[in-house]
N, CA, C and O atoms as a CHARMM CRD file, in Angstrom:
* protein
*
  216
    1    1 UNK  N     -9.58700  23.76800  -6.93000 PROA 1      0.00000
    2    1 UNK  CA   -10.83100  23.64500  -7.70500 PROA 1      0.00000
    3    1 UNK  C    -11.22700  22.17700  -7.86600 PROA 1      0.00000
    4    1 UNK  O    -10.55600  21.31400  -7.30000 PROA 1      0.00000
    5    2 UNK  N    -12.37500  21.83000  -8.67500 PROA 2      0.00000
    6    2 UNK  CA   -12.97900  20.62600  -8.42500 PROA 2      0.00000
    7    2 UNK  C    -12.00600  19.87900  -9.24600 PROA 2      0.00000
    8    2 UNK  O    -11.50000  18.80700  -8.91200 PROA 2      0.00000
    9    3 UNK  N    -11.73300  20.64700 -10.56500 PROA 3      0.00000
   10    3 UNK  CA   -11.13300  19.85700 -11.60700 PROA 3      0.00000
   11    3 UNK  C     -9.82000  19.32700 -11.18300 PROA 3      0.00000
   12    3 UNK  O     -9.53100  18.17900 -11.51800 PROA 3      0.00000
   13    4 UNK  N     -8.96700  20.05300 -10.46300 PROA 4      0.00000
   14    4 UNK  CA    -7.47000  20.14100  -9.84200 PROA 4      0.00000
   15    4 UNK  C     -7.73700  18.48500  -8.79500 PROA 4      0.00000
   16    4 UNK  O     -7.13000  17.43800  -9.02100 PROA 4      0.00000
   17    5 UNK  N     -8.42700  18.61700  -8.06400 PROA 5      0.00000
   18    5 UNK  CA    -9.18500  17.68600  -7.03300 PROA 5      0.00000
   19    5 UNK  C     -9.16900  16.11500  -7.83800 PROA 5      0.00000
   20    5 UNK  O     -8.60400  15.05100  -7.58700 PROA 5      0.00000
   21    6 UNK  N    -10.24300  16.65700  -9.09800 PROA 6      0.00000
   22    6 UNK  CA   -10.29500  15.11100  -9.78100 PROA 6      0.00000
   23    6 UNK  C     -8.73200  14.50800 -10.74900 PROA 6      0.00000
   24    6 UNK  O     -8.42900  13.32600 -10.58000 PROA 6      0.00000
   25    7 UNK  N     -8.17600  15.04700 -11.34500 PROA 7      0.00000
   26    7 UNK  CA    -6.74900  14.83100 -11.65600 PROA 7      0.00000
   27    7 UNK  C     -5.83300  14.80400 -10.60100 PROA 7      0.00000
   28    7 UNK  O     -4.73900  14.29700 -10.85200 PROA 7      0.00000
   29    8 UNK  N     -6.04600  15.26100  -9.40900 PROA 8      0.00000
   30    8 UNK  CA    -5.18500  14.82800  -8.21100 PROA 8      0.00000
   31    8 UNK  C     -5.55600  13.28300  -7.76800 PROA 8      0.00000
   32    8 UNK  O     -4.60600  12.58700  -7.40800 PROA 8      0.00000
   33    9 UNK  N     -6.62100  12.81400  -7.77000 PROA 9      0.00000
   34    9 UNK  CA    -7.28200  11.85400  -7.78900 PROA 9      0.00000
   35    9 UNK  C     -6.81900  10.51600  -8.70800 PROA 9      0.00000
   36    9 UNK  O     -6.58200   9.36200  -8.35400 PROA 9      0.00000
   37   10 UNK  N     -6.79500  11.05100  -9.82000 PROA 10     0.00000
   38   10 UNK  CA    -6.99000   9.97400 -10.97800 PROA 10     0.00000
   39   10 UNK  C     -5.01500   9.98600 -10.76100 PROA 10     0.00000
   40   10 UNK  O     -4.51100   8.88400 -10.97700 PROA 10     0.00000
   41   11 UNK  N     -4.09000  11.04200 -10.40200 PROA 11     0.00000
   42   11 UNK  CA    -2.97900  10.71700 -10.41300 PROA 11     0.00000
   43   11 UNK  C     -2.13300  10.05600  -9.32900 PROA 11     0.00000
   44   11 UNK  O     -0.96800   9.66500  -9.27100 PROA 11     0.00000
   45   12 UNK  N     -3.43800  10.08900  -8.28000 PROA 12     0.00000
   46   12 UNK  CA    -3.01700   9.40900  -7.38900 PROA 12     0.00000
   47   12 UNK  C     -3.38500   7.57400  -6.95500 PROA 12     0.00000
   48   12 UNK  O     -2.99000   6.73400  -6.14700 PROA 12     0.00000
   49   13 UNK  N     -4.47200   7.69500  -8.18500 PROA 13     0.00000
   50   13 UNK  CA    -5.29800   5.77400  -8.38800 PROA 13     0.00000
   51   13 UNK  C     -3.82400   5.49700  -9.45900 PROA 13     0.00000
   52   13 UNK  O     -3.24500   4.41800  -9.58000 PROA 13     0.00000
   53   14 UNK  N     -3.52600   6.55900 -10.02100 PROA 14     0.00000
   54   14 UNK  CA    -2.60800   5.51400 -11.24400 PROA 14     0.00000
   55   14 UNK  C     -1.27600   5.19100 -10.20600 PROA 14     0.00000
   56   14 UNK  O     -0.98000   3.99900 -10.12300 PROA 14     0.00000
   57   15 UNK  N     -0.57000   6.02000  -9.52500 PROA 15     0.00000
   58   15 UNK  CA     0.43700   5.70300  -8.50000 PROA 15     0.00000
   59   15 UNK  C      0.26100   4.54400  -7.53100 PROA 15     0.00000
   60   15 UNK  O      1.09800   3.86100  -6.94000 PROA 15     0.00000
   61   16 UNK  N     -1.26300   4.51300  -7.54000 PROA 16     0.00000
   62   16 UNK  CA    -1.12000   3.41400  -5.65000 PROA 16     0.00000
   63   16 UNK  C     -0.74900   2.16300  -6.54200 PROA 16     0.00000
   64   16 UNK  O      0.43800   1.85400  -6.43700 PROA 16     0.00000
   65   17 UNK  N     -1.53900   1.32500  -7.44600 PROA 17     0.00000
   66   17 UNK  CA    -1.00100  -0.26000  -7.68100 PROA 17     0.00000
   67   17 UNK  C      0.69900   0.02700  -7.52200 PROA 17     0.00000
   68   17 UNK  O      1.29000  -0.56300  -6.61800 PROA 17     0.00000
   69   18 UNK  N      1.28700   0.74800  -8.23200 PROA 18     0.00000
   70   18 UNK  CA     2.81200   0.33100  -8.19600 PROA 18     0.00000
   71   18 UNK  C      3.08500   0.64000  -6.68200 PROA 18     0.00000
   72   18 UNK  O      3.52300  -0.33300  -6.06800 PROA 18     0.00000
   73   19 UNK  N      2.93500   1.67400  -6.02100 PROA 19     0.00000
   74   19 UNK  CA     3.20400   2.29900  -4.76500 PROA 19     0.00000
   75   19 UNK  C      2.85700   1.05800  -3.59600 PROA 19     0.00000
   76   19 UNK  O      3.32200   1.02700  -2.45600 PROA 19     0.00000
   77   20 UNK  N      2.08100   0.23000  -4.09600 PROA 20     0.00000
   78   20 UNK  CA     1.32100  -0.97500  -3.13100 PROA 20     0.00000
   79   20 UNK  C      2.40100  -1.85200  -3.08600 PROA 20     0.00000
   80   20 UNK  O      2.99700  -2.08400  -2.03400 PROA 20     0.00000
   81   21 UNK  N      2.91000  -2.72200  -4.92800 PROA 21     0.00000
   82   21 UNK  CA     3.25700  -3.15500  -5.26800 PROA 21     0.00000
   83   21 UNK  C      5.38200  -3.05200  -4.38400 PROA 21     0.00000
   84   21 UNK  O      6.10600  -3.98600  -4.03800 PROA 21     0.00000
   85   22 UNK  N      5.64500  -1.51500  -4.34700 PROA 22     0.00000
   86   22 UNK  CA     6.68000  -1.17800  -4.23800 PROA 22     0.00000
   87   22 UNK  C      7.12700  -1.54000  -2.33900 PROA 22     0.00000
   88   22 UNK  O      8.19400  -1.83900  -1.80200 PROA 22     0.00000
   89   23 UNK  N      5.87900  -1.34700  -1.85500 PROA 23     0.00000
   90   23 UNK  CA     5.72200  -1.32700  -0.12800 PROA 23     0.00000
   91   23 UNK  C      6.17300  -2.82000   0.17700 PROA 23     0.00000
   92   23 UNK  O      7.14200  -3.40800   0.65700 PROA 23     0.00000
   93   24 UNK  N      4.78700  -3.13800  -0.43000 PROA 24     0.00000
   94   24 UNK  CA     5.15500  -4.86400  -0.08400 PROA 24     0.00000
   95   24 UNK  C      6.50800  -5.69800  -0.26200 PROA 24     0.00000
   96   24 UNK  O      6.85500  -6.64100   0.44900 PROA 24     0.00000
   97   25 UNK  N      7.17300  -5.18900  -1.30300 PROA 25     0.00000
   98   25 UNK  CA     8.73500  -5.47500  -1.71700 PROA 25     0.00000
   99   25 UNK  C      9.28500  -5.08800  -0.55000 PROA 25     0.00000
  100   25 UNK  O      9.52800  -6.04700   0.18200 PROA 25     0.00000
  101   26 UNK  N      9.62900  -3.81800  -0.01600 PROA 26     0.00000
  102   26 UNK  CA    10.33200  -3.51200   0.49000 PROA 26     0.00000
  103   26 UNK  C      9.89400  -4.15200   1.94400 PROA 26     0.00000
  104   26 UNK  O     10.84200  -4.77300   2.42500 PROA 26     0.00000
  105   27 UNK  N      8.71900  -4.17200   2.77600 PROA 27     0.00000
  106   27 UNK  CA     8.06500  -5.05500   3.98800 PROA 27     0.00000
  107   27 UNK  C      8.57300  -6.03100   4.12400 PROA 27     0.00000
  108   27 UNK  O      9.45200  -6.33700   4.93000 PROA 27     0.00000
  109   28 UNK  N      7.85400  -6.89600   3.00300 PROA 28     0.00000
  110   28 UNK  CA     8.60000  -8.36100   3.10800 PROA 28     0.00000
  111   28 UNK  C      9.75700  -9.00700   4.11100 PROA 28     0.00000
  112   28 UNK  O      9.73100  -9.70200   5.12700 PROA 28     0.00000
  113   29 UNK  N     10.71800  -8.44400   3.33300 PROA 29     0.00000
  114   29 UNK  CA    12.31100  -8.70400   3.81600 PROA 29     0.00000
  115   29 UNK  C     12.09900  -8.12400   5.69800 PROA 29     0.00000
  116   29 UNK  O     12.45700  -8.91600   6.57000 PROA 29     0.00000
  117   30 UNK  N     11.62200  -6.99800   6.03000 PROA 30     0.00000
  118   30 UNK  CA    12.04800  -6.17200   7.33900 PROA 30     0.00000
  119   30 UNK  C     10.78000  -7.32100   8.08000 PROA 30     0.00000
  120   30 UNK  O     11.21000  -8.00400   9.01000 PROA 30     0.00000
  121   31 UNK  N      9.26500  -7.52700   7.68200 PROA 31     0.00000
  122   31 UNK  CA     8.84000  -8.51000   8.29300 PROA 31     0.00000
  123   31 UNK  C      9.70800  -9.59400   8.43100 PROA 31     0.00000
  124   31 UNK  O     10.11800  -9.80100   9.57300 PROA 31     0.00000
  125   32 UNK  N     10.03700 -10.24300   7.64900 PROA 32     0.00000
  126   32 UNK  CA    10.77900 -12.12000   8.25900 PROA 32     0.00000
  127   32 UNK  C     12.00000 -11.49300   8.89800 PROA 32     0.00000
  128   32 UNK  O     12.76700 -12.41200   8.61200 PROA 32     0.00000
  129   33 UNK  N     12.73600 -10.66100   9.52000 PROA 33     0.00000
  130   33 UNK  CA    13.60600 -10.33100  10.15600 PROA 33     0.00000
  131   33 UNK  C     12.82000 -10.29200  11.30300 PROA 33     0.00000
  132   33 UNK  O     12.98200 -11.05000  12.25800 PROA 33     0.00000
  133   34 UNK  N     12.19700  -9.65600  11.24900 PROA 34     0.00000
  134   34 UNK  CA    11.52700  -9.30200  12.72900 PROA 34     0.00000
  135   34 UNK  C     11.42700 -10.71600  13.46200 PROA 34     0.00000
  136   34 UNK  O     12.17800 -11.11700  14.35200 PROA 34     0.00000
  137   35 UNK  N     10.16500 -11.49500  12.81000 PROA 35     0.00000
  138   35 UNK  CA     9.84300 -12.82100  12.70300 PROA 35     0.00000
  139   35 UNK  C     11.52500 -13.64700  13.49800 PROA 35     0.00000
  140   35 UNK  O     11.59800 -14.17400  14.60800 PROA 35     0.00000
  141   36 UNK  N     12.39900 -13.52600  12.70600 PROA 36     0.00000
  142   36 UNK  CA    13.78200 -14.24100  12.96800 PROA 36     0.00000
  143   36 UNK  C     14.15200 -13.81200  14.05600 PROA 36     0.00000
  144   36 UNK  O     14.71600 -14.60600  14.81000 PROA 36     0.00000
  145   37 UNK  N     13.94600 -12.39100  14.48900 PROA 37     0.00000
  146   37 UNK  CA    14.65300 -12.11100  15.63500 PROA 37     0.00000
  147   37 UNK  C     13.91600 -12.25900  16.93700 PROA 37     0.00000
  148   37 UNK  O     14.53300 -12.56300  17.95800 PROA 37     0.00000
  149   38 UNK  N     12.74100 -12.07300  16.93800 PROA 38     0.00000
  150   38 UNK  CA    11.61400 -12.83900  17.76200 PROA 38     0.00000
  151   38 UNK  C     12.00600 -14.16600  18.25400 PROA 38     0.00000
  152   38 UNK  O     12.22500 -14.48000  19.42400 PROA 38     0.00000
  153   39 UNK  N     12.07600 -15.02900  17.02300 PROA 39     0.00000
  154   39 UNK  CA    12.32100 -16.19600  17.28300 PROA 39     0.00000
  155   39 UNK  C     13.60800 -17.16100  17.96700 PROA 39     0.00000
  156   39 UNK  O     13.61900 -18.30300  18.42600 PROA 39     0.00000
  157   40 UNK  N     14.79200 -15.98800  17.77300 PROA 40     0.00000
  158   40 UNK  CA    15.96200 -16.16600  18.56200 PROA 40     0.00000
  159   40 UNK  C     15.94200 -15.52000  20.16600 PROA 40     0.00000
  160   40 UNK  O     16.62000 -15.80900  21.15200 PROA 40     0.00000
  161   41 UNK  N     14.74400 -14.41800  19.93700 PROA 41     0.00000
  162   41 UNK  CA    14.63900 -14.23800  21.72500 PROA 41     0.00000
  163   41 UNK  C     14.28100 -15.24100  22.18200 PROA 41     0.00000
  164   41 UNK  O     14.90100 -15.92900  22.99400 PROA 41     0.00000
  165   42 UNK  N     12.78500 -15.54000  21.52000 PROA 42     0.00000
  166   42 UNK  CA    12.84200 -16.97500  22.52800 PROA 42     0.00000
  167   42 UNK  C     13.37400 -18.11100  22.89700 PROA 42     0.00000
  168   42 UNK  O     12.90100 -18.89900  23.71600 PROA 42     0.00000
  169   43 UNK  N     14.51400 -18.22800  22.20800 PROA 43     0.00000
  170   43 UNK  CA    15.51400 -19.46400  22.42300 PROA 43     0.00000
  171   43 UNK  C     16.01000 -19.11700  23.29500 PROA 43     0.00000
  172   43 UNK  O     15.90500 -19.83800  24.28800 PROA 43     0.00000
  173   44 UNK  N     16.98400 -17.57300  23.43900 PROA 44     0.00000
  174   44 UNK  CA    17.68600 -17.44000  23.87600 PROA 44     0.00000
  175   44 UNK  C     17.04800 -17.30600  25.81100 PROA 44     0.00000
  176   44 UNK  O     16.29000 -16.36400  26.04100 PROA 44     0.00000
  177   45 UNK  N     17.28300 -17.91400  26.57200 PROA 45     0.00000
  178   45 UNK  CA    16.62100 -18.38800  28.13000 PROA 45     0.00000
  179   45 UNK  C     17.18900 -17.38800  28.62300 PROA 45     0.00000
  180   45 UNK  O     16.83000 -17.54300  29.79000 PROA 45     0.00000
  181   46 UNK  N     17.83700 -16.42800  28.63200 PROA 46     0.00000
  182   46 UNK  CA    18.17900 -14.59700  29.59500 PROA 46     0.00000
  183   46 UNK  C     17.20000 -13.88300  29.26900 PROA 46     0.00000
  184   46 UNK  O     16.81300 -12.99800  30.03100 PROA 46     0.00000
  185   47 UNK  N     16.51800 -14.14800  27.91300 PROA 47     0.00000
  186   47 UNK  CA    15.45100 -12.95900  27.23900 PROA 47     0.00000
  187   47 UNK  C     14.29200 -13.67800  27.92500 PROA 47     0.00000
  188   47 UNK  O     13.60400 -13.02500  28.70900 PROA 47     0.00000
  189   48 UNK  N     13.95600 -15.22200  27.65700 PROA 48     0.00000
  190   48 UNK  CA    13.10600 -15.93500  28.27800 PROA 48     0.00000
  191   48 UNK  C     12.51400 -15.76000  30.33000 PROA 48     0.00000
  192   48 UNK  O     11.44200 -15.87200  30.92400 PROA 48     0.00000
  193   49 UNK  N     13.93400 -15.44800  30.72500 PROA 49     0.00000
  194   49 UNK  CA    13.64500 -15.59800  32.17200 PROA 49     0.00000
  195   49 UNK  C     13.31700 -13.94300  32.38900 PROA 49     0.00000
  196   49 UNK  O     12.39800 -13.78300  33.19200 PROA 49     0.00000
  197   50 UNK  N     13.74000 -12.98400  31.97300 PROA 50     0.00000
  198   50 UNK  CA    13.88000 -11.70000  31.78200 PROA 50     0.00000
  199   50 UNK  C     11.96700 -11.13400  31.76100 PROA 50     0.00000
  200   50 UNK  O     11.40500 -10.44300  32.61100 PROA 50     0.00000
  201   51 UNK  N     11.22200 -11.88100  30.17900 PROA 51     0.00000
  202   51 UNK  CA    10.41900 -11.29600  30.35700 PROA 51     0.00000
  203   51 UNK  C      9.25700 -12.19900  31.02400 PROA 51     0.00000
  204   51 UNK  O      8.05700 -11.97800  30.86100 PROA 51     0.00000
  205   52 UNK  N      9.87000 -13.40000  31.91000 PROA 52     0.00000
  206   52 UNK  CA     8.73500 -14.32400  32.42000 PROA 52     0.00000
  207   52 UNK  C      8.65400 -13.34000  34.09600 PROA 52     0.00000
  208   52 UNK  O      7.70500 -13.21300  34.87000 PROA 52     0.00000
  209   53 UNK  N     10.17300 -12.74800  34.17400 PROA 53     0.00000
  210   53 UNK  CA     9.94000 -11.46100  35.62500 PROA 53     0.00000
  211   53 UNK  C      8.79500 -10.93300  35.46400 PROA 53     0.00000
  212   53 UNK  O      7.91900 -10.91100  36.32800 PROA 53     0.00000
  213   54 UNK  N      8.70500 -10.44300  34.28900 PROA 54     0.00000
  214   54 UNK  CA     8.15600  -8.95600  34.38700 PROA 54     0.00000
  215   54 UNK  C      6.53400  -9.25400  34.37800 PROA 54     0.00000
  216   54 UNK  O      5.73400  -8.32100  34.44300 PROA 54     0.00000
């Protein structure tokens, strides 16, 4: 029903700030890993010559 719809709504605006709040925490950390490990492929010259083949 409409009413079910708008309280699904309003319970789902009060969840997202923390739910936003909770993502980004947890992202953070798994982004700059990524970032780090990126950055050791390219040092590393087997990963370097590997994808300059391809």
């Amino acid at each position: 029903t409409e009413r079910e719809k708008q309280e699904d709504l309003q319970k789902w605006a009060r969840g997202w700030k923390g739910r936003q709040k909770a993502h980004r925490k947890a992202f953070k950390p798994v982004h700059e890993e990524f970032l780090r490990l990126i950055g050791s492929m390219r040092q590393d010259s087997a990963w370097r010559r590997r994808l300059g083949d391809e």
